[in-house]
N, C-alpha and C positions, 0 to 999 in steps of 0.2 A: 607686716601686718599693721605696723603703727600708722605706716606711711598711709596707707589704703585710707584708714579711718580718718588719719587728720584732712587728708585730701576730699572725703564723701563732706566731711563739717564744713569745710571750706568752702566745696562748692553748693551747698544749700543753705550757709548763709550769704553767698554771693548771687545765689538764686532769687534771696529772700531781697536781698538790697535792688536788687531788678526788678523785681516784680513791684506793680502800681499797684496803689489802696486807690479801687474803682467806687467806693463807697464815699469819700471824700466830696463833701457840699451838693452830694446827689437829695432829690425829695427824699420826704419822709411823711409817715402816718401813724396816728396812733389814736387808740381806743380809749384812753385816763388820761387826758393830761390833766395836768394840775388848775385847780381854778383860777382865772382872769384879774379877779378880787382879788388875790394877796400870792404876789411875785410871782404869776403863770407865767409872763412871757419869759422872767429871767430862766426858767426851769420847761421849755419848747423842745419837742421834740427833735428836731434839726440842731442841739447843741449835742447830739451824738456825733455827729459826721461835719462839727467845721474843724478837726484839727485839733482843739483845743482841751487838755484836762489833766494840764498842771495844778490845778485846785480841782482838787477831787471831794471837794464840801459841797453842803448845799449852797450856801453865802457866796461862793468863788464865782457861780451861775454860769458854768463849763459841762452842768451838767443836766441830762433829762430827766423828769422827776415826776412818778405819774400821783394820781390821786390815791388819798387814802380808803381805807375799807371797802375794799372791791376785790371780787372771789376772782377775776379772770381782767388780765392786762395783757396786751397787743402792741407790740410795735416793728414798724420792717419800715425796709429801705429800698430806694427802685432804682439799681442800678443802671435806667435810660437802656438796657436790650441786656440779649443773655449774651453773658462772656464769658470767661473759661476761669475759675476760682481754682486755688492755691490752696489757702486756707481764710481763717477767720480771729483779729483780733478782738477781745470785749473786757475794756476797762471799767470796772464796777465804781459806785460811790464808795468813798471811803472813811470820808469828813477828814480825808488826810494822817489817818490816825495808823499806827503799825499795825499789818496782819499778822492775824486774822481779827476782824470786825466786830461786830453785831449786827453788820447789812447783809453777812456772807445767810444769814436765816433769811431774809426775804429774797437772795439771788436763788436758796437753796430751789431744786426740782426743773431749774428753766427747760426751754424748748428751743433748739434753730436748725431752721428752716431754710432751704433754699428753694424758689420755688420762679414757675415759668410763670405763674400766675399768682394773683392777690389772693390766693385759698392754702393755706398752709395744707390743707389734705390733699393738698393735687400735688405737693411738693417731696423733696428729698430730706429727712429730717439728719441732720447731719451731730446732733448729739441731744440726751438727756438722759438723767440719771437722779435715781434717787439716793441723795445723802443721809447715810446712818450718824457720822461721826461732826461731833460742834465744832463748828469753826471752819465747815466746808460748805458749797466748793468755794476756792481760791476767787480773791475780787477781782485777780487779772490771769484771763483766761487766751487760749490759742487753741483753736480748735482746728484738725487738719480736715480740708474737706470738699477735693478733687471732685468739682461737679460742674457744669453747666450750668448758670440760672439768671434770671432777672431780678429777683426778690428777693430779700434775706430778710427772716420772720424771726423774730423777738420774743417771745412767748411764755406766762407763768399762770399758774392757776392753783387755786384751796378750794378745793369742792367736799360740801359737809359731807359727805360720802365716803371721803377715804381716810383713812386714818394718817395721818402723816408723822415725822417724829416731833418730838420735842419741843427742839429747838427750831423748826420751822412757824416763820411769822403766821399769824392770824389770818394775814391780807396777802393777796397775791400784786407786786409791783415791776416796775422796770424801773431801774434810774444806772442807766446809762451816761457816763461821762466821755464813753468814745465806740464805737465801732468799728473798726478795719477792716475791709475785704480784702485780700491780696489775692492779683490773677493775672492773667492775660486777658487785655481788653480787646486786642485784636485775634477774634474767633478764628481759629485753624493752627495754630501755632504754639510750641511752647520752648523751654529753652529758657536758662540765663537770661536773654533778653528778647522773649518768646520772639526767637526769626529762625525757629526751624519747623517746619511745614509738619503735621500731624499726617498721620496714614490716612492713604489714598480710601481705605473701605472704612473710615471711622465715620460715622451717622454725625451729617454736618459737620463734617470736617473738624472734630470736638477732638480731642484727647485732655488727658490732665499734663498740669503745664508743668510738670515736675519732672517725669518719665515720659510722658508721650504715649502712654497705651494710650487705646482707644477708649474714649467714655462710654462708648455703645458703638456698634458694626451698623452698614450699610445691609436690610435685608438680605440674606443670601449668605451672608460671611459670619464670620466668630475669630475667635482667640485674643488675646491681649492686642494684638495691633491690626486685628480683621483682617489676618492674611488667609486665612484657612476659608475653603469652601463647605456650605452646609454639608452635611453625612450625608447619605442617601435615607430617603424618606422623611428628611426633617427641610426646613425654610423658613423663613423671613427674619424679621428681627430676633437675632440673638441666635437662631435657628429655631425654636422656641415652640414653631407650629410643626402638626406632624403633615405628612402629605397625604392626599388623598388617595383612594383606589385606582391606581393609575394602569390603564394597559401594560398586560403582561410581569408587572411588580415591576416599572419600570421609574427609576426617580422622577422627581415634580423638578421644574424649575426653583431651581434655590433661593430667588428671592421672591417672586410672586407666585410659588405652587401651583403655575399651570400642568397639566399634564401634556407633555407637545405630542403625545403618541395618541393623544384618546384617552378613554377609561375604560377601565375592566366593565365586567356585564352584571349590568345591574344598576349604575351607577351613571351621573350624570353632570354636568357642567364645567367649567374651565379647570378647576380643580378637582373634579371628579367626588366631590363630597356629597353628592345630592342623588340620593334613591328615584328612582325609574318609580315617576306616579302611576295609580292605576293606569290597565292598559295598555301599556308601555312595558319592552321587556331590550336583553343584549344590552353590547357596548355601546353606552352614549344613549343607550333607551330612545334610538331610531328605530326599532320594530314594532309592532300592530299587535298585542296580543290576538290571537286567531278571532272569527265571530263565529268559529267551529265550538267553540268550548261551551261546554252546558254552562256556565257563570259566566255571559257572554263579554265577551274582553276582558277578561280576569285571569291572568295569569303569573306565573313567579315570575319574579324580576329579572333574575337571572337567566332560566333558560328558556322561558315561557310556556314551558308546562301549566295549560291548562288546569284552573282551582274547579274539583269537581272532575274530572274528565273530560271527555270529547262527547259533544253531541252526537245521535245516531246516526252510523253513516261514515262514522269520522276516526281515524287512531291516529298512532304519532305521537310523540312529547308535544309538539303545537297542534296538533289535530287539525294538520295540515293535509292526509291523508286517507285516501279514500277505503274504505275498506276491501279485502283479497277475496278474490272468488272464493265464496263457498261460506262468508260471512257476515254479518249484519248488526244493526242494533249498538249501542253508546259501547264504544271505543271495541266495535267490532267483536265482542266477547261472546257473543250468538251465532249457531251454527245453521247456515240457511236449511229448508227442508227437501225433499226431494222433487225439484222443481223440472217439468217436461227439459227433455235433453240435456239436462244439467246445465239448464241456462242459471246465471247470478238473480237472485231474488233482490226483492226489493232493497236496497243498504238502510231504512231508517226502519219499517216497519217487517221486513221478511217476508212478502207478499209475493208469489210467484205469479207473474206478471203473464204468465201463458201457460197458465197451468201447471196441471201437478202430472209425473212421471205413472206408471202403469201401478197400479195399486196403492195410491194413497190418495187423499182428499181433505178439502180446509184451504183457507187462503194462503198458509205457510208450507201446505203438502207434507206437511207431518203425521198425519190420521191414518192410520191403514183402514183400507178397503172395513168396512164391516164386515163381520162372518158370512158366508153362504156370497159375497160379490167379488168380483177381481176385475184387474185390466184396469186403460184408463177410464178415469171419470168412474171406477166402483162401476161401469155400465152392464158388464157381465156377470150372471149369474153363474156360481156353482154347479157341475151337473147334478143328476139327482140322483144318480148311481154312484156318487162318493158315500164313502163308506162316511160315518159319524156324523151323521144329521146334516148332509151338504155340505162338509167343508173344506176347503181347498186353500189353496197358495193365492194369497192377496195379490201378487202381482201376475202369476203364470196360469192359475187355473187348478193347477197340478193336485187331483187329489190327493191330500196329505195322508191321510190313510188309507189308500187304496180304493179298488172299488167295490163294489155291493156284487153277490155272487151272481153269477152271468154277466159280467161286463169285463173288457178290457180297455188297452190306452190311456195314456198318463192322465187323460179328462174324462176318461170312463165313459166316453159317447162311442166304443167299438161296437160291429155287430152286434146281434146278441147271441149266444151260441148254448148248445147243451149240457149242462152240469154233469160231471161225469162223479159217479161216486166210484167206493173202492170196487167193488163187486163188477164194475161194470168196465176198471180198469183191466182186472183180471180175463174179461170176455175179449176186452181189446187185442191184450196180449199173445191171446190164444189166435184170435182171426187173425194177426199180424203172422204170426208163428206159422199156422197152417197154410196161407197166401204165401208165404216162402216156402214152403213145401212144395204144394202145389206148383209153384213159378219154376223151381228147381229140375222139379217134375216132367213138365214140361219141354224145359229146357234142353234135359235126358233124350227126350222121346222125340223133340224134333230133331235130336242131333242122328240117334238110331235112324229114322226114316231117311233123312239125308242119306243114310250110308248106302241103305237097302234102295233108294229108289236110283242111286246111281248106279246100282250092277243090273236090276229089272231095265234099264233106260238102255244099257249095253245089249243087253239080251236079243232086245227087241229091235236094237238097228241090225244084227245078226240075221233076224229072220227077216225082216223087210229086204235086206241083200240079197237073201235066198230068194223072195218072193219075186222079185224084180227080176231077174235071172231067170226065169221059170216063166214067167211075163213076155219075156221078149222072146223067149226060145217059142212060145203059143202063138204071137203074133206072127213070127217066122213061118211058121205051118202053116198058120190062117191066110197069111197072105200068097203061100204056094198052093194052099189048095183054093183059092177063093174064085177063080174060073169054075172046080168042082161043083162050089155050093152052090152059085147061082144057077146052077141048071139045075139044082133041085126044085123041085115047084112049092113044097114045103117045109119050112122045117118046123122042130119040133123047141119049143124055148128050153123047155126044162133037158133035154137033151143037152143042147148046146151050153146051158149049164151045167151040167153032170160032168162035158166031156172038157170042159174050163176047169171043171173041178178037179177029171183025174191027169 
């Protein structure tokens, strides 16, 4: 354990013997010097940084020494570029006398600064403190303070504003008898005798010359020696910036936050940080908001959902589309009317563009026929034999209540026929009744004659047999005696009848 420790002392005072004071006979400036008239030049500011302040009096004139009664005193030094600093030594006045002083009241409250530029606010304030206890702070100070800079700022102030202690001077001063910077003058390197090369991602090749972390990372990187790459969704220096909306939630480039996929929707530019202006919607805000949208080209950013809806005619999240048969009007929410053949009516205004279907009327064909009309165009009238003051079926005709007594057919235009009442149905019934009688009757009687005129029909081919027979037996005799007859000179008709007869 001992070993470890005496070896860390070792090698950081051997550190300490390596490292160059870059402050050393560099310019200098300052805000108070002391006036020209009585021993300004022995007490210049450049008698901080020659080296010298073995006489640490005013008299020895080793030392800077600014004006008196002044609320705010300035002094730095310009180390000619930024180098890589160590620490910082600062040998106060002392008039040579044992510490603590009575100068350690006007060192009390300082300010330093390391800075890239002549503005101590642009810079790294590398210590200040307010001392409670007299006789602080100490006149020879080290302050540690691993930074990068060109400047090293000097700096005290009494502003009647703050309450300060005690023992703090009136007047705020600097009297500087030395300042020491210790560092590496050759930027990228630190080390015993700064010849070992700083990490590859340290920002300017900087690290502190002590350890070798990095002073600051290369955009894109982090951790003590900028070996680590940014998180996801963070970049650039330090990692520090978050990333923008990238396609798909997909990380930024780590040191300049580009998005290399796109942007998500909505969003726009290399970094995807920039909202889709009006009009503009989707990834990279390449789309048109629609010139369908009732707020014409006014749509969310994201999906372009028309602000307001879809113009008439128009649905869809972009109202990109046209509306489905049988619909009309802003964002298609209208139902067309009964339009001839069931063609699509007008998409903006509902207008049936060839007419209206068989009972209705109006430019949207919504109106039914008026009472007492039907068919298309309303052109037919009711008949007038509908029952309940002419009314019928708007589209068919059909009287709706039937029709008026003596009429038939669904239109009530049948013949017109006899009203039968009860009394007349009962006559009906009867004639129906007796006409089946009578038919039955009938029926009977031609069957009886049938029967009877087939045996009479018999009868009578019997005697025509016999007669016929009897016939030819007469002619037989007539023809054997017919030499007889004609020698009679007369005969007698009715005789020859008689004798035909017997």
């Amino acid at each position: 354990m001992w070993i470890v420790i005496i070896f860390e002392i070792y090698l950081y005072f051997h550190q300490i013997g390596a490292l160059v004071n870059m402050a050393l006979s560099k310019p200098v400036w300052e805000d108070q010097p002391w006036p020209d008239y009585w021993r300004g030049e022995s007490w210049r500011g450049e008698k901080a940084v020659d080296g010298n302040y073995t006489d640490r009096s005013a008299a020895g004139g080793q030392c800077t020494i600014s004006d008196n009664d002044k609320y705010r005193a300035t002094w730095r030094v310009d180390l000619g570029g930024v180098v890589s600093i160590s620490h910082i030594d600062i040998y106060y006045r002392t008039d040579n006398l044992p510490s603590p002083t009575a100068f350690t009241s006007r060192m009390a409250g300082f300010y330093l600064y390391v800075s890239n530029t002549t503005f101590k606010e642009n810079g790294h304030l590398c210590f200040h403190e307010i001392q409670t206890v007299n006789g602080t702070p100490s006149e020879d100070q080290r302050i540690n303070c691993s930074i990068h800079g060109r400047y090293v700022i000097y700096y005290n102030e009494r502003n009647h504003s703050v309450m300060y202690p005690r023992y703090y001077s009136r007047s705020a001063y600097y009297e500087l008898c030395e300042l020491e910077v210790y560092g590496c003058s050759n930027v990228g390197f630190f080390g015993p005798t700064c010849s070992i090369p700083c990490p590859t991602n340290c920002q300017e090749r900087r690290c502190d010359v002590n350890t070798g972390h990095c002073l600051g990372c290369l955009p894109g990187y982090q951790g003590l020696n900028c070996g680590e790459v940014c998180k996801k969704q963070t970049y650039g220096v330090a990692c520090s910036q978050a990333c923008g909306y990238c396609s798909n939630g997909d990380a930024c480039h780590p040191a300049n936050g580009t998005c290399v996929n796109g942007c998500m929707e909505g969003m726009m530019g290399s970094s995807c940080k920039i909202e889709c202006p009006p009009g503009l919607y989707g990834r990279n805000c390449v789309y048109n908001c629609s010139q369908n949208c009732n707020i014409t080209r006014r749509c969310n950013r994201f999906t372009g959902k028309c602000d307001g809806g879809c113009k008439a005619g128009w649905t869809g999240i972009a109202c990109d589309q046209e509306c489905e048969d049988g619909f009309f009007g802003s964002d298609c929410t209208s139902v067309c009317g009964h339009c001839l053949n069931a063609n699509q009516c007008h998409l903006s205004n509902g207008t049936c563009l060839n007419g209206c279907s068989a009972g209705y009327i109006g430019t949207q064909c919504k109106e039914k026929c008026p009472s007492g009309t039907f068919g298309l165009d309303c052109d037919n009238k009711c008949h007038l034999y509908c029952t309940g003051n002419t009314s019928c079926n708007h589209v068919t005709g059909v009287c709706i209540e039937g029709c008026k007594k003596g009429w038939k057919g669904p239109l009530c235009n049948g013949d017109q026929q006899e009203p039968l009442s009860s009394g007349d149905n009962v006559t009906v019934i009867c004639i129906v009744v007796s006409s089946i009688i009578v038919l039955t009757g009938g029926v009977l009687f031609y069957i009886y004659w049938r029967r009877n005129h087939a045996k009479n029909l018999k009868g009578r081919q019997f005697k025509d047999l016999s007669y016929e027979n009897a016939k030819e037996k007469t002619n037989e005799n007539f023809q054997g005696n017919s030499q007889q007859y004609t020698e009679l000179q007369e005969v007698n008709p009715y005789e020859e009848i008689h004798a035909y007869s017997n």
